[in-house]
FIVOTOR-159476 format. One line per field, with one value per residue (C-alpha): residue number from 1; x, y, z; residue in one letter. Coordinates in pm, 1 decimal, decimal comma. Layout:
N
n: c(NUM  ...)
east: c(X  ...)
north: c(Y  ...)
up: c(Z  ...)
res: c(A  ...)
END
This chain:
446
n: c(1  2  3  4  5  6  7  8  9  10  11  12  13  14  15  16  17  18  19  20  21  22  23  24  25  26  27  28  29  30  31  32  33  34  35  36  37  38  39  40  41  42  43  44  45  46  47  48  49  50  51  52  53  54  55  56  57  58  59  60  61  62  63  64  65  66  67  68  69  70  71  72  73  74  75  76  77  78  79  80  81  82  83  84  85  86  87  88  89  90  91  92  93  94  95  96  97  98  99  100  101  102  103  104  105  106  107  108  109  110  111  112  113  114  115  116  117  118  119  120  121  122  123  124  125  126  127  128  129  130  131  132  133  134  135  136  137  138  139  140  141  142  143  144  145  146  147  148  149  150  151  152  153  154  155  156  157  158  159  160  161  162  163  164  165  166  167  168  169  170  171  172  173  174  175  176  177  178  179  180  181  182  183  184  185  186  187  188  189  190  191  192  193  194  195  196  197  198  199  200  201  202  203  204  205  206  207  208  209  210  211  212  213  214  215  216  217  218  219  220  221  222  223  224  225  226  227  228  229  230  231  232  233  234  235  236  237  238  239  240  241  242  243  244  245  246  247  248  249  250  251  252  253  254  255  256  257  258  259  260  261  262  263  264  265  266  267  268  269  270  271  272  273  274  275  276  277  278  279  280  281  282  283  284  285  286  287  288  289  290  291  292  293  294  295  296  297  298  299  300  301  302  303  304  305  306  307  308  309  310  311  312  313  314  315  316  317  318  319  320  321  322  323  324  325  326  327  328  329  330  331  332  333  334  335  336  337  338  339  340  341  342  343  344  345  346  347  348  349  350  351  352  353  354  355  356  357  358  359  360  361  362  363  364  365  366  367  368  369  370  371  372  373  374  375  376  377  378  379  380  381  382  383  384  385  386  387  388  389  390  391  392  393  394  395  396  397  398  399  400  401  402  403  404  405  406  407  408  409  410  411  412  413  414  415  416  417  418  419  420  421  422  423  424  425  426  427  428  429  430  431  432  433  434  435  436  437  438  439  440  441  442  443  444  445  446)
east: c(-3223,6  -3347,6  -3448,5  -3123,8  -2916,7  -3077,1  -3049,4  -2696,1  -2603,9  -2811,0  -2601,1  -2300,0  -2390,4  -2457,6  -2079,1  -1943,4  -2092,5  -2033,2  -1810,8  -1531,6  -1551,9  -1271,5  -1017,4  -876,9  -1163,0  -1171,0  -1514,7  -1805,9  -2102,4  -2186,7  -2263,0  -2653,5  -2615,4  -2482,7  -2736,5  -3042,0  -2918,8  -2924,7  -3004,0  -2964,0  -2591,1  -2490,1  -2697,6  -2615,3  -2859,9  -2773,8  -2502,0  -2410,0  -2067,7  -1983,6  -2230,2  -2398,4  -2674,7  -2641,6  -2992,8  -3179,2  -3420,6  -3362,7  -2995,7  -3108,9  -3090,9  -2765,6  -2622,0  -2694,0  -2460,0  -2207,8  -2237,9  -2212,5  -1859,7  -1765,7  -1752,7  -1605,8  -1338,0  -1230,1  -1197,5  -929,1  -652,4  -696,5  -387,9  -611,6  -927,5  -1227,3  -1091,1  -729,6  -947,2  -1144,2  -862,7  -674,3  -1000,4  -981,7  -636,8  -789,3  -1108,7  -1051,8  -845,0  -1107,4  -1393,3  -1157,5  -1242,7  -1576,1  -1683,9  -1952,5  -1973,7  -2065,0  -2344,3  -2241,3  -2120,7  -1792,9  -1904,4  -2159,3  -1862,4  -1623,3  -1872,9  -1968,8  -1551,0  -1499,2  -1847,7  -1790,8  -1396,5  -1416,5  -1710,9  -1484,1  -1190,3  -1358,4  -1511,0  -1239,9  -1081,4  -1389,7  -1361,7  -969,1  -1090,2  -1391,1  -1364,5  -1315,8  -1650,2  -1884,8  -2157,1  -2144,2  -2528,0  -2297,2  -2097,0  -2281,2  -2560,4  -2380,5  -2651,7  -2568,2  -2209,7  -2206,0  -2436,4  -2197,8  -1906,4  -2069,5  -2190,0  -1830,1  -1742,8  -1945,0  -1818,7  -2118,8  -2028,9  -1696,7  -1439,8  -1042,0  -837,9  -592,5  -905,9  -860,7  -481,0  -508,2  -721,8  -542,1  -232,5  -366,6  -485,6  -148,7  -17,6  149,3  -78,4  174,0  -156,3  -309,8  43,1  53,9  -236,5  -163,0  -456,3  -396,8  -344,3  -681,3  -875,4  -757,1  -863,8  -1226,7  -1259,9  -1083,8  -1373,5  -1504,5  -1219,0  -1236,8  -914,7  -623,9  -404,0  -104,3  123,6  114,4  412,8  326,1  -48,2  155,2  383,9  95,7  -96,1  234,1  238,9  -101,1  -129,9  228,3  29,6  -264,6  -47,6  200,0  476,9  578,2  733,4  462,8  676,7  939,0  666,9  730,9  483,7  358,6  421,1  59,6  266,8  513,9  324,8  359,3  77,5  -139,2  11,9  -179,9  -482,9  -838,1  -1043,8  -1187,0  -1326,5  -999,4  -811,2  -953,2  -912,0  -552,2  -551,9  -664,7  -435,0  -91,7  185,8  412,4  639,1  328,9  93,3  182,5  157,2  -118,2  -228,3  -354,7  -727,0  -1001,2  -1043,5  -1377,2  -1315,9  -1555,7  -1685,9  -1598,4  -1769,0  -1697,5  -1346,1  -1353,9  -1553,3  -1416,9  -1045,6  -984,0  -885,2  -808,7  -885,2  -676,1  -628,8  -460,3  -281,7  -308,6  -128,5  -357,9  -733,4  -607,4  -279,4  -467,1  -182,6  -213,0  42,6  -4,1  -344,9  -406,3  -578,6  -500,7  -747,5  -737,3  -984,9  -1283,9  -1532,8  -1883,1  -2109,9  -2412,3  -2144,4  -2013,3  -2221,7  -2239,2  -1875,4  -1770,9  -2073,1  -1892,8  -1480,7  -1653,7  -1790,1  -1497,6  -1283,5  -1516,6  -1579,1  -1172,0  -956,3  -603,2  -703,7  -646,9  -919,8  -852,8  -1169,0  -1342,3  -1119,2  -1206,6  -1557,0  -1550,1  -1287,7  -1524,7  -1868,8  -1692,3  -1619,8  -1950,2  -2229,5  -2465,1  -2444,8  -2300,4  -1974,7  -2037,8  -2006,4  -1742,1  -1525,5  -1689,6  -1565,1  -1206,5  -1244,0  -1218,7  -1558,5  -1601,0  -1959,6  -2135,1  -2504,3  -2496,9  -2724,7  -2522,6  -2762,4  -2705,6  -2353,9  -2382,4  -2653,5  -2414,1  -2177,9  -2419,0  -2554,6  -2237,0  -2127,2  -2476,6  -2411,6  -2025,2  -1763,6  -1511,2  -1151,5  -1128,8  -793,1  -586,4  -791,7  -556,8  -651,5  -561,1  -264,4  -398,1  -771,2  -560,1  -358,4  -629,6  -846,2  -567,5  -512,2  -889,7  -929,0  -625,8  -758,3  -1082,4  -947,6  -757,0  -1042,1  -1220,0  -940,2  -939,0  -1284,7  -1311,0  -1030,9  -1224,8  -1547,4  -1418,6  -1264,8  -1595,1  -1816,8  -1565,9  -1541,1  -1929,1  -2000,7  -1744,1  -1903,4  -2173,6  -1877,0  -1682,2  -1955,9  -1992,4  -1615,7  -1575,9  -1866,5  -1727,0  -1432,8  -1609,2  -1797,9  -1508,5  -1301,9  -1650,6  -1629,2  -1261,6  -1344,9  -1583,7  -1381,8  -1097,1)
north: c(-3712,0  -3857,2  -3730,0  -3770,1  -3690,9  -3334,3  -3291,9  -3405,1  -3126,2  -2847,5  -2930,0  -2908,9  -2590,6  -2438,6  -2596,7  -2410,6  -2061,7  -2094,3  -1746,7  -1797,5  -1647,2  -1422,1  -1603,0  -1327,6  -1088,5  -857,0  -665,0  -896,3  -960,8  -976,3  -1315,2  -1397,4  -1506,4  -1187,7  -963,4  -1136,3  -1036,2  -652,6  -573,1  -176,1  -198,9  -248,5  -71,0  261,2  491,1  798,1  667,9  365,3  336,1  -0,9  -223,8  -405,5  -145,6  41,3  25,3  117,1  374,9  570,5  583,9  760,6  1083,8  1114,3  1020,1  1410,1  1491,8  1258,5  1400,5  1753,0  1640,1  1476,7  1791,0  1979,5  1735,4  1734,9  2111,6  2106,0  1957,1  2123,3  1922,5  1577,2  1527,7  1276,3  1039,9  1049,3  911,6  676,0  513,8  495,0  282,0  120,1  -63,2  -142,8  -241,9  -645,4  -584,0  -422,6  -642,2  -926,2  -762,8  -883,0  -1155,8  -1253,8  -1234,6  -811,2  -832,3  -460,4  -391,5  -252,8  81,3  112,7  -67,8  197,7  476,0  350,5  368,3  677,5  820,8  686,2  727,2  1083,1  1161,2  1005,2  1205,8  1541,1  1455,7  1416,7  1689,0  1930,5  1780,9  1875,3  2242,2  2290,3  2609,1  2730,8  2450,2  2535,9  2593,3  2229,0  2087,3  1715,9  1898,8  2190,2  1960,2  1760,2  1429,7  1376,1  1402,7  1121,3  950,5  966,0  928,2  543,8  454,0  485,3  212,9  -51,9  -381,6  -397,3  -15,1  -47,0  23,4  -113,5  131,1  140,8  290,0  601,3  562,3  584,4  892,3  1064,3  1021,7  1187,4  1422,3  1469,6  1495,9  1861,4  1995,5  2084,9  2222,2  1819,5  1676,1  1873,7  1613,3  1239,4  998,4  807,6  1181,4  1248,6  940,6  995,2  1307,3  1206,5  939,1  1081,3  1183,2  793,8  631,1  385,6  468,1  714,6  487,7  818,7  905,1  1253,6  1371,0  1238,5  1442,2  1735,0  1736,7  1657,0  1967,3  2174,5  2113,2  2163,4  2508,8  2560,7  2422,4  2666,5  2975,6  2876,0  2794,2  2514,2  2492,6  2258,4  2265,5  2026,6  1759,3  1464,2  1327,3  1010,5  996,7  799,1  515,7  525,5  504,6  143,4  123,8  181,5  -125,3  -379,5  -176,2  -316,5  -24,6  208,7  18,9  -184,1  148,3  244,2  -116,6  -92,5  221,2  22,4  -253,1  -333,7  -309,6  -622,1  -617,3  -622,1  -870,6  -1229,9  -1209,7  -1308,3  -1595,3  -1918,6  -2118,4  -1876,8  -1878,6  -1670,5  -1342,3  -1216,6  -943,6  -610,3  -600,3  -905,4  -870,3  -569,7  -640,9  -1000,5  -1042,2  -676,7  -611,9  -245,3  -67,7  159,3  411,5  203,5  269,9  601,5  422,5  82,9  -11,2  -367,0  -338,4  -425,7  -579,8  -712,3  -637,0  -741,5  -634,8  -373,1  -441,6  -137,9  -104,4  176,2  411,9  341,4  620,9  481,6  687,3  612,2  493,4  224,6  -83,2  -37,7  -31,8  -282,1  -496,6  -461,3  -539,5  -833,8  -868,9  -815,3  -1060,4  -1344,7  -1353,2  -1289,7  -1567,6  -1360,0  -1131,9  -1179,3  -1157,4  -860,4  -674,7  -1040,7  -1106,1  -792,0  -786,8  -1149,3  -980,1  -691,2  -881,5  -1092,3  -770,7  -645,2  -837,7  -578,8  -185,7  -184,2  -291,2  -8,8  222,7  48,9  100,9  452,5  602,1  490,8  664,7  304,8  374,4  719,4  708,5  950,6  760,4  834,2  578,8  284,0  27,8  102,8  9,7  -330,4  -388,3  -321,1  -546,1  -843,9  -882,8  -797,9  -1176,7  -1354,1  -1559,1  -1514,0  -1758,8  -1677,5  -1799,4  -2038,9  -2177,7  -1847,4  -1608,3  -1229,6  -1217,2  -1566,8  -1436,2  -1145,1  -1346,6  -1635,3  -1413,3  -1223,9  -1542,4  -1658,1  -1381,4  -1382,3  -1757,5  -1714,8  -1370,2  -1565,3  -1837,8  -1679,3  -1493,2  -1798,5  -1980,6  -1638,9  -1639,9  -2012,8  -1973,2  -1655,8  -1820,8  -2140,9  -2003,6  -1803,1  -2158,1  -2328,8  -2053,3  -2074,0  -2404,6  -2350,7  -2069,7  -2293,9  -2471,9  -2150,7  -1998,6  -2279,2  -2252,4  -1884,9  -1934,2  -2172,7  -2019,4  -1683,1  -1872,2  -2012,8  -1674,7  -1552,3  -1885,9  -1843,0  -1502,2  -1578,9  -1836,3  -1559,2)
up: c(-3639,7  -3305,8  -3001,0  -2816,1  -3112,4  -3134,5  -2737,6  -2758,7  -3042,3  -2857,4  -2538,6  -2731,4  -2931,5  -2544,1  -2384,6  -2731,8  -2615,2  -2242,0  -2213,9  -1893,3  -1598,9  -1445,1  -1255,0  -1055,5  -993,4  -716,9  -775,5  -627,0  -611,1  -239,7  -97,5  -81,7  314,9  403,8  177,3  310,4  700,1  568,7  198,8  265,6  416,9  46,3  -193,5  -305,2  -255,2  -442,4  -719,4  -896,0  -1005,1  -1198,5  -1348,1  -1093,6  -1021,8  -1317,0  -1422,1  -1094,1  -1138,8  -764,8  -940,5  -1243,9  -1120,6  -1040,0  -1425,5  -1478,9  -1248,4  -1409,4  -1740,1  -1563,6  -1363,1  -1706,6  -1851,9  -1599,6  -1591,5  -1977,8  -1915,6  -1641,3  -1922,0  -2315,4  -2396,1  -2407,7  -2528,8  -2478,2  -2778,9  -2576,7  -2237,2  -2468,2  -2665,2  -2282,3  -2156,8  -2459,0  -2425,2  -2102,1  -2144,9  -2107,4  -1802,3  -1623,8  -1769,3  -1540,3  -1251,3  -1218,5  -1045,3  -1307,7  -1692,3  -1761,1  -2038,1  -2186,0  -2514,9  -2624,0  -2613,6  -2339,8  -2087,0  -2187,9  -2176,6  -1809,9  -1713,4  -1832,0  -1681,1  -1304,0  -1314,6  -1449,5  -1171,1  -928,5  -935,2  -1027,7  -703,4  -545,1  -671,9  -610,8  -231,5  -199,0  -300,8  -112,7  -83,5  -431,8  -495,1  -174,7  -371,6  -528,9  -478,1  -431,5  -182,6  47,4  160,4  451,3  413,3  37,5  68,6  318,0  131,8  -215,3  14,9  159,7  -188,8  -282,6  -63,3  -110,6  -271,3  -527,1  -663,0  -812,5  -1066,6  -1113,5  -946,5  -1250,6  -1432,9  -1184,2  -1199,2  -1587,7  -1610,4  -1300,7  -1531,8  -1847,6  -1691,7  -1553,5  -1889,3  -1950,9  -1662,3  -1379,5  -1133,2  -1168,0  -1122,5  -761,4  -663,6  -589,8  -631,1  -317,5  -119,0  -283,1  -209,4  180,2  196,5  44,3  236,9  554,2  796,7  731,5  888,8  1140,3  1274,0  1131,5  970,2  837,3  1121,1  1247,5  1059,7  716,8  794,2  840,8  517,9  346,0  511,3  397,8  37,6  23,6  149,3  -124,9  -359,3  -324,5  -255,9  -559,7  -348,9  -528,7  -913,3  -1054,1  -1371,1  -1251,6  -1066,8  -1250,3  -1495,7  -1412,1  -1037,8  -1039,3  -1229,3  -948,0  -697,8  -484,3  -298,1  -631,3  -765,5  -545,0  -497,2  -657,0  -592,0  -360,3  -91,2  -83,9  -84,3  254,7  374,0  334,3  538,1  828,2  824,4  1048,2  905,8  811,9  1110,5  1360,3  1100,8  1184,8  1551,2  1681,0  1432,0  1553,1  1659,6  1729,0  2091,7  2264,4  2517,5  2829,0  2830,7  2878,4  3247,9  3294,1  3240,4  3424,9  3741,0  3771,5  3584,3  3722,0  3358,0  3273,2  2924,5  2797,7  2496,3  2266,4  1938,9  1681,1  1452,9  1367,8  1446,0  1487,9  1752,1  2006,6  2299,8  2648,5  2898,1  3296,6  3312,1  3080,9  2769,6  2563,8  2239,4  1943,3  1999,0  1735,8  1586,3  1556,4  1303,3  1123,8  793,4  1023,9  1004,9  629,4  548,4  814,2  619,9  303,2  435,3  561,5  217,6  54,9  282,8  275,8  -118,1  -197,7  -81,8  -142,1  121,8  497,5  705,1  959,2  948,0  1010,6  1243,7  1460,2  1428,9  1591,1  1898,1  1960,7  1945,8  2202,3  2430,9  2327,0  2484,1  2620,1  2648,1  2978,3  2784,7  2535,5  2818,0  2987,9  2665,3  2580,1  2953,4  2846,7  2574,3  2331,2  2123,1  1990,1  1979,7  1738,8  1781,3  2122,7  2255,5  2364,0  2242,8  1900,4  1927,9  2086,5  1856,2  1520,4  1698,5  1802,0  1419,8  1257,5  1207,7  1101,8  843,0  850,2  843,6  1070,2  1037,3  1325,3  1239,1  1169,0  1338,9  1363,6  1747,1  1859,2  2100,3  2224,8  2329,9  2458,8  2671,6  2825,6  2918,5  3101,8  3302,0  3318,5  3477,9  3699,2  3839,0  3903,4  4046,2  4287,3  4364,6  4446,1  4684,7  4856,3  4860,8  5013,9  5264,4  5408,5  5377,0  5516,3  5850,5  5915,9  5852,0  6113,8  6369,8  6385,5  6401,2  6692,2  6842,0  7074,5  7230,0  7267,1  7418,6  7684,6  7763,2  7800,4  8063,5  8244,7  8305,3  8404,2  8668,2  8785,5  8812,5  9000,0  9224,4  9317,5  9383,5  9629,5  9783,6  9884,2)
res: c(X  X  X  X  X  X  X  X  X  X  X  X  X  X  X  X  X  X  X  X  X  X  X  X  X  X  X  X  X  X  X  X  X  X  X  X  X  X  X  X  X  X  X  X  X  X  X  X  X  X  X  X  X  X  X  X  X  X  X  X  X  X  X  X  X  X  X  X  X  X  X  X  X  X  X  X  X  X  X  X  X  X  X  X  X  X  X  X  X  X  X  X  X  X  X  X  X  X  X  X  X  X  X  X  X  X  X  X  X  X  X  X  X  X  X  X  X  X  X  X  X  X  X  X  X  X  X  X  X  X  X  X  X  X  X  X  X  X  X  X  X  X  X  X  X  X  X  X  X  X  X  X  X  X  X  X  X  X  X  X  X  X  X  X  X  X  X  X  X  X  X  X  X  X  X  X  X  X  X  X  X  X  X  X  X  X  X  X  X  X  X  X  X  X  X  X  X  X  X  X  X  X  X  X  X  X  X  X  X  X  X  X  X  X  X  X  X  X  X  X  X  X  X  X  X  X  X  X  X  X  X  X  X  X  X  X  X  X  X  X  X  X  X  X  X  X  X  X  X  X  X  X  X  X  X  X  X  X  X  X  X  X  X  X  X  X  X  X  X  X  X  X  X  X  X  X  X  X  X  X  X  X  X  X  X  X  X  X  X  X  X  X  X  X  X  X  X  X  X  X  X  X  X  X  X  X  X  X  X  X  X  X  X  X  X  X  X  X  X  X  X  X  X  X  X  X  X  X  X  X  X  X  X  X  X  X  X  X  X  X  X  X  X  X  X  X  X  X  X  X  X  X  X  X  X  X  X  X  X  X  X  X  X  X  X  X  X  X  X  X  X  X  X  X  X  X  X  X  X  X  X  X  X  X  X  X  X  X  X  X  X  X  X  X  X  X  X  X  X  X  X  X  X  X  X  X  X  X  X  X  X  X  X  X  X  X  X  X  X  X  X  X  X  X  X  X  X  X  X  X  X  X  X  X  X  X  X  X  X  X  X  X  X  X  X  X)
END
């Protein structure tokens, strides 16, 4: 056989073995540009969950604890077993190996076994979290730094599992256990995730009714018997949900009446002083319903007040991840990085927006925050021709240039008449003389 002959068949016998890659992922890997600008903003640090940093060794640790919540969580439900949870990931195991942006090189067993381990430590988690006080003594849970630290690994794009893997094993352990079917997943993953919010996305009264059944709940108030049994399968927001970090996206976003708006060609703003000291723009409180309903009306440019915490950078790092590598997902959280760098320039603006109460800011040092904001988009693509903010920046620029131009016409009218009057002034002088010597003169005269 010749030389190309056997090249030709080795090329072949490589085409015949090339495996194919996911169409519809939603778990990625995130994009080289973007890691390079920060590497830190999106690795975990204390868990891995998924198998993109599954073999870490700072992550090692923390598979004790897994095993340890494993266990804890096949006790809460004697009806179902670990075979009952394995067969479960089983029938799912494909689906969820379509998730992935890349080919996962794990065996059969060792991808299950990694499912069950992270969705089981998950939601024992999360339900250790919704009973703190019954689980206070909790090494994951009394010592405030690793709590955050679990709660941001969570969250990043890299450290993921399908939400229906979560759904699935909420639901079994639903099964004949009227305590666990007292719990929603999503009410579960809010609560978890709650104190990392950008912005409150649940109105006031749904809070509260949620507050009320769970103080029936732990006071028996409520006939658990009757819940229904798979009211995780029901659920509607579940349905279009990837996973965690796209969970607490979808907390932040408008809702469909408000969404199409403000779409159109990315225009630039002013800054905040700028805005301020020279469009006579006024900042106001804006909306507790919605980070992004951010409206314009006369001269007020009302904005929804925005906690700033040491989590921040990382998980607005990894929306920004998640929107540029997924193309079925609108790009809001892109969209108002771009809006606020714009406001953002220096921390004077910080201030500007902290005094009105705009930027909750939990560093304290307003530096920090312009900072986050300044590097927040290197290496970004923003959406120039359907940018979210289009109307509202558009609006406020206009008001902006016609504020400043009238400012200006004002400015040369007033500056104009003084210029004339003294380049007048010798000749008035000369006049107003003359006719005080003559008034003197006819004076005399008499």
């Amino acid at each position: 056989m010749s030389g190309v002959s056997m090249l030709v068949e080795s090329i072949e016998k490589e085409l015949q073995q090339v495996p194919t890659l996911p169409s519809n992922c939603t778990i990625y890997r995130v994009p080289v540009m973007l890691r390079k600008v920060k590497p830190e903003a999106y690795t975990p640090h204390l868990v891995t969950i998924g198998p993109f940093h599954r073999n870490k060794q700072h992550l090692k640790p923390m598979e004790t604890h897994k095993l340890q919540y494993l266990n804890e969580f096949l006790r809460r439900n004697s009806q179902v077993n670990v075979v009952d949870y394995i067969n479960a990931l089983t029938d799912l195991e494909e689906k969820a190996r379509k998730c992935y942006s890349e080919i996962i090189n794990l065996k059969k067993d060792e991808f299950i076994k990694m499912l069950l381990m992270d969705g089981c430590f998950i939601l024992e988690l999360f339900l250790r979290r919704d009973r703190w006080e019954q689980y206070r003594e909790d090494p994951l849970l009394s010592k405030t730094w690793m709590s955050r630290t679990i709660m941001r690994d969570l969250i990043l794009l890299e450290n993921q599992i399908p939400f229906f893997v979560l759904q699935k094993l909420k639901t079994l352990l639903n099964r004949g256990n009227s305590e666990a079917r007292a719990t929603h997943l999503n009410y579960l993953s809010r609560t978890f995730f709650g104190e990392m919010m950008l912005h409150r996305r649940e109105s006031f009264g749904r809070l509260f009714l949620e507050g009320i059944f769970r103080v029936a709940r732990d006071r028996n108030l409520i006939d658990f018997e009757n819940l229904p049994e798979n009211e995780e399968e029901s659920d509607d927001q579940n349905d279009e949900t990837r996973h965690l970090l796209d969970f607490v996206r979808q907390l932040h976003l408008p809702s469909s009446s408000t969404a199409s708006q403000n779409y159109g060609n990315f225009r630039s703003i002013h800054s905040a002083t700028e805005l301020h000291d020279q469009g006579k723009v006024k900042f106001k409180w804006g909306s507790q319903t919605c980070l992004f309903e951010i409206t314009f009306n006369r001269q007020d440019l009302s904005i929804p007040p925005i906690k700033i915490g040491d989590w921040t950078e990382s998980f607005l790092r990894n929306l920004i991840a998640y929107e540029q590598s997924h193309s079925d997902c609108t790009k809001y959280v892109t969209a108002y990085a771009a809006f606020m760098d714009g406001l953002i320039v220096s921390p004077k603006d910080v201030e500007l927006l902290q005094k009105n109460k705009i930027i909750d800011n939990l560093f304290g040092r307003p530096e920090k925050v312009s900072e986050l904001f300044n590097k927040l988009l290197e290496e970004v693509t923003i959406p120039f021709d359907n940018f979210y903010f289009s109307g509202i920046s558009e609006e406020v620029e206009t008001y902006y240039e016609m504020i400043k131009e009238s400012s200006m016409h004002y400015y040369h009218f007033n500056t104009s008449w003084a210029w004339g009057f003294l380049k007048r002034l010798p000749y008035l002088l000369v006049i107003f003389t003359f006719l005080i010597f003559a008034m003197k003169w006819r004076n005399i005269s008499k």
